[in-house]
C-alpha positions in Angstrom: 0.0 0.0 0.0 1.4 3.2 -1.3 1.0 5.2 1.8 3.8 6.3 4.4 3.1 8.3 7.8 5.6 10.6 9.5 5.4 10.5 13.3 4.6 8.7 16.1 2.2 7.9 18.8 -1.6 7.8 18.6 -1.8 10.0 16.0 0.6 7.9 13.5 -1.6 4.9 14.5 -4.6 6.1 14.2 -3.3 7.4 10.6 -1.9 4.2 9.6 -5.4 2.6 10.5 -7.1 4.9 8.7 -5.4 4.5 5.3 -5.4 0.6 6.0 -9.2 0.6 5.9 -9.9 2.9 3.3 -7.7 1.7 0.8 -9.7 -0.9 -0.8 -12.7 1.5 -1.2 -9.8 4.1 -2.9 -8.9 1.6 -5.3 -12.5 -0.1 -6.2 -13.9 3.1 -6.7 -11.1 4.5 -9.0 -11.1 0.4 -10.4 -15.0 1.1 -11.1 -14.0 4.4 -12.9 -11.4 3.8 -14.9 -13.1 1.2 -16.3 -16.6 2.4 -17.0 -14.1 5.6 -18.9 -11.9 2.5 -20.5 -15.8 0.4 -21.1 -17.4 3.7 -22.9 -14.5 5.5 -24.6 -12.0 2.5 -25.5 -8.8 1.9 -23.2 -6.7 3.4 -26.3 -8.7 6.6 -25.9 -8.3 6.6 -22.0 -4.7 5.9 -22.2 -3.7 8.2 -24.3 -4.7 11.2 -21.8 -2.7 9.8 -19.3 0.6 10.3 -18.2 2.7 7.5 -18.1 3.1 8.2 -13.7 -0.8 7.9 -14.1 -1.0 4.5 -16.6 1.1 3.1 -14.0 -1.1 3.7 -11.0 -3.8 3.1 -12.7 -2.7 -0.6 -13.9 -1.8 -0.9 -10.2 -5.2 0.0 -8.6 -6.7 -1.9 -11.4 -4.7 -5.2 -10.0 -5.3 -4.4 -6.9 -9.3 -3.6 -7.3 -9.4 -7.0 -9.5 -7.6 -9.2 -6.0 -9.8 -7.5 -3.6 -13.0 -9.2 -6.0 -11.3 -12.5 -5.8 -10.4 -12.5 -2.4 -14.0 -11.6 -2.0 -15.7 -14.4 -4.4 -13.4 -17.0 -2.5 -14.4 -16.1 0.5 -18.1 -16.3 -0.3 -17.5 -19.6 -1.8 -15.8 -20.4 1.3 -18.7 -19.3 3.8 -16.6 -16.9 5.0 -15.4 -13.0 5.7 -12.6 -11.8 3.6 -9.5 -10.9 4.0 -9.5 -7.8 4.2 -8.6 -4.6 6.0 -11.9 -2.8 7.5 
């Protein structure tokens, strides 16, 4: 997880925490963006207004967005909670 937290204490936890939980929703709702844009306009189209920094994150969150399904599917199959930060 792309995050880093300067300081300590209570504070640095509860910021730590913080960015643990939301993460997933960060990257399914960008995920759910991107490719509704990439869905609707082509991913060439899409693409080519980003930088390559932002093709990069993008491709990333997209991975990322794509485990978090799996590990949830698994874990329904399983009868179970996923794995997740919450």
């Amino acid at each position: 997880m792309p995050v880093v937290v300067i300081g300590g204490g209570r504070d640095a936890i509860d910021a730590a925490t913080e960015a643990m939980a939301y993460y997933p929703v960060q990257v399914e709702n960008s995920s759910l963006a991107m490719e509704t844009l990439i869905a609707e306009h082509g991913d060439i189209v899409v693409r080519s207004i980003w930088s390559e920094a932002e093709a990069e994150i993008a491709d990333e969150f997209i991975h990322h967005a794509q485990a978090i399904r799996a590990e949830r599917k698994a874990a329904h199959a399983r009868g179970q909670s996923p794995r997740l930060p919450n």
